[in-house]
C-alpha positions in Angstrom: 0.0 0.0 0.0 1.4 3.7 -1.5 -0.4 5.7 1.2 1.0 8.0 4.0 2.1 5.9 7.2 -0.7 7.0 9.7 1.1 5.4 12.4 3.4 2.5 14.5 2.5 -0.8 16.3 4.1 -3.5 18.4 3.4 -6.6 18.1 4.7 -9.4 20.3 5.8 -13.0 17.9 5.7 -15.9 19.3 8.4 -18.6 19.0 7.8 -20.9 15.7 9.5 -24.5 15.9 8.7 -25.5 12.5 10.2 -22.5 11.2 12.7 -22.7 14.0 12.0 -18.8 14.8 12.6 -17.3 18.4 9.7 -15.0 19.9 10.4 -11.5 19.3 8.8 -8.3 19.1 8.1 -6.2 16.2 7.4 -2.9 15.0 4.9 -2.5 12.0 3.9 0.7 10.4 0.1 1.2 9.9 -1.4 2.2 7.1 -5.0 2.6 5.7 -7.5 4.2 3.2 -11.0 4.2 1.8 -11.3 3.6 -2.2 -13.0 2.6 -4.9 -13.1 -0.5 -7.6 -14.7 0.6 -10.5 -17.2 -1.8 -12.1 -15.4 -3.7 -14.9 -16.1 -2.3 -18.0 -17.2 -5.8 -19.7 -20.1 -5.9 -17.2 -22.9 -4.1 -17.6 -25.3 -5.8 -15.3 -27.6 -3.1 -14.0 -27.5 -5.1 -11.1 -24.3 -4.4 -10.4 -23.2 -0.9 -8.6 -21.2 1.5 -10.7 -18.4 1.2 -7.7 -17.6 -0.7 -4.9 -16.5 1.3 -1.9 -13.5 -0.7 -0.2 -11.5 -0.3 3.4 -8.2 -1.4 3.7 -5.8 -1.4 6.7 -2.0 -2.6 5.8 0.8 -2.8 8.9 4.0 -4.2 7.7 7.3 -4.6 9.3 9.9 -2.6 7.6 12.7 -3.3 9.1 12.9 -6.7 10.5 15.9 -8.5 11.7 18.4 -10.2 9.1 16.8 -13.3 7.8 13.1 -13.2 8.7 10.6 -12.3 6.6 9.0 -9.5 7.3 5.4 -9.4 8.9 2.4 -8.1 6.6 -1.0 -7.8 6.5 -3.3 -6.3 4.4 -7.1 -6.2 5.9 -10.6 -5.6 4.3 -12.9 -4.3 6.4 -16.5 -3.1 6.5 -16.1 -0.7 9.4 -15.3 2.6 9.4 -11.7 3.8 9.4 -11.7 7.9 10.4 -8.6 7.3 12.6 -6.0 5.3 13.6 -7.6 3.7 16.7 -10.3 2.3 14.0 -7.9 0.9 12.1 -6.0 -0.6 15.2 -9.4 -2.1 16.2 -9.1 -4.0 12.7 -5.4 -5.0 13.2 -6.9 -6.5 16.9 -10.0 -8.1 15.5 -7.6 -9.6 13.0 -4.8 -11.0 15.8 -7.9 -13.2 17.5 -8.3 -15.1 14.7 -6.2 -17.9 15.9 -8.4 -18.0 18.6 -11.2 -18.6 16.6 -9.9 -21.5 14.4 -9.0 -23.3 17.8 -12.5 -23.2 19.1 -13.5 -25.2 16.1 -10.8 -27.6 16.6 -12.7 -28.3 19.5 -15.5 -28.2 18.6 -15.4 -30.7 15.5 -11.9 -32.9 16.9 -12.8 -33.0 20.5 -16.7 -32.7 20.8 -16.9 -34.3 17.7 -19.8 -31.5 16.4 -20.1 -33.0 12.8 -21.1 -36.6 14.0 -24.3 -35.8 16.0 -27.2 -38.2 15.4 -30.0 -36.1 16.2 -33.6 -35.9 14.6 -34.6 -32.1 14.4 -33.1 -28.9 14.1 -33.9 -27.9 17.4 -32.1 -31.0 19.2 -29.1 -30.2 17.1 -28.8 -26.6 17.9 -29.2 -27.8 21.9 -26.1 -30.1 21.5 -23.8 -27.2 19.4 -25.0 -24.8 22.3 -23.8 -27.4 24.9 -20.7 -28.4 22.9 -19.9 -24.5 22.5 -19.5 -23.7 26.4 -17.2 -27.0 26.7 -15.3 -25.9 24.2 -14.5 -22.3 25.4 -14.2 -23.3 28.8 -11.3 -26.1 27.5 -10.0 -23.2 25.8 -9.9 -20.9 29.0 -8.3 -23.8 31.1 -5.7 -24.2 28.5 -4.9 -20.3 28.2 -5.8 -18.8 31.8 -3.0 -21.1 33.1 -0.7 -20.0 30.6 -1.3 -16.3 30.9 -1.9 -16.4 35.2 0.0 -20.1 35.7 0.5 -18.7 39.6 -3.0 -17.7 40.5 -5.5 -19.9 42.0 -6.6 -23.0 41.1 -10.2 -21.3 42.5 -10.2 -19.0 39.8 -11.8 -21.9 37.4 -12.5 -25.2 40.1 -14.8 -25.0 42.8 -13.4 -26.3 46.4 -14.8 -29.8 45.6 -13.6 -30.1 41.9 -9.9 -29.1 42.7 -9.8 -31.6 45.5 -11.9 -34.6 43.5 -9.1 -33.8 40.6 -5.9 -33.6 43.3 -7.0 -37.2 44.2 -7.7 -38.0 40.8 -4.2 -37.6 39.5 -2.1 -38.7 42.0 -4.0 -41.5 42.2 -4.6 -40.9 46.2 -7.6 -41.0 48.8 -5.9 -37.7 50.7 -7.4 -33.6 50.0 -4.6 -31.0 50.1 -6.3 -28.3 52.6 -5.6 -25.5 50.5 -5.9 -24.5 46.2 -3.1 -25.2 44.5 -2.1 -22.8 41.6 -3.7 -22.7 38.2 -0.2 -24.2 36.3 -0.3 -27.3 38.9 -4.3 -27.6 38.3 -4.1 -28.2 34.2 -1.3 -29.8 35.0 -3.4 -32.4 36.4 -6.2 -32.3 33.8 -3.2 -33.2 30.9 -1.8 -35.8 32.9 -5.3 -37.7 33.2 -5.3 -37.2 29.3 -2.1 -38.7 28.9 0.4 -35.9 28.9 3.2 -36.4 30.5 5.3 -33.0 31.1 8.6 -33.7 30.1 10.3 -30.1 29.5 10.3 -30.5 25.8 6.7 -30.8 25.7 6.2 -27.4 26.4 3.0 -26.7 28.5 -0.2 -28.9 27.8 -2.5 -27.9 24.8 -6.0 -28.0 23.6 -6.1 -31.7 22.5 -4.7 -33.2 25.7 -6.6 -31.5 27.8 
């Protein structure tokens, strides 16, 4: 994108083993305008508008360190864009995306959506519903103990699930008398799914737990 810089963002990325990239931060210049794509002149549908009005946002890393590609994104949008905090909304609505296509790979891998043998519409949307809250609350057990590994355990278990899954996976009949922190709790969730936690398995993800 040819138009003025409106303005600068960091951006925290992650660590990539199949790439074999370290996390790092970068700095992306932001950039965005509001045009118009002219109808093509070989269709002359009436039904089609003279112009389409268009909304792009660009960022893109201009000076990234030797040997990584650089970071860019260009971004349709139907919002408006009459400053830069619009167009950094876009940039942020973008960055969730991830989180988005996880909650379907829990949805369809572990609730198994797609292979529901119901008989009416009205069962099935009942079951996604249901399937749905599992799904995000796996999701916030998985990345609540990443982001706040030393807070409670109470923040997500009540007193008698954190005890009941304390006995559960050390295999033992005793209650500690006091929560234990979130990283030990879905600690104990992965290792009833199998995980084991040796240190190059990295903390436990969405399919284990």
């Amino acid at each position: 994108m040819r138009s003025k810089p409106k303005g600068q963002l960091k951006l925290l990325v992650p660590k990539n083993p199949k790439t074999q990239t370290q996390e790092r931060e970068a700095i992306l210049t932001l950039r965005y305008i509001t045009t118009q794509i002219e109808r093509p002149q070989n269709r002359k549908e009436t039904e089609l508008a003279p112009a389409l009005t268009i909304k792009l946002v660009n960022v893109a890393e201009e000076d990234p360190p030797e040997g990584v590609k650089p970071l860019e994104w260009m971004l349709a949008t139907n919002l408006e864009l009459h400053c830069c905090e619009d167009a950094l909304l876009v940039v942020d609505y973008y960055r969730q995306r991830w989180k988005i296509e996880r909650f379907h790979f829990v949805l369809k891998s572990g609730c198994r959506i797609e292979e529901l043998q119901q008989h009416s519409v009205d069962r099935i949307e009942v079951m996604v519903l249901l399937y749905s809250l599992i799904s995000v609350h796996i999701m916030m057990l998985t990345y609540l103990s990443r982001l706040y590994p030393d807070w409670s355990c109470e923040l997500l278990f009540c007193e008698s699930e954190w005890k009941t899954l304390y006995r559960a996976a050390k295999r033992i009949c005793v209650s500690p008398d006091v929560p234990y922190s979130m990283a030990d709790a879905i600690g104990y969730v992965a290792a009833l799914g199998g995980f084991v936690g040796a240190k190059s398995d990295g903390p436990p993800g969405l399919k284990v737990i």
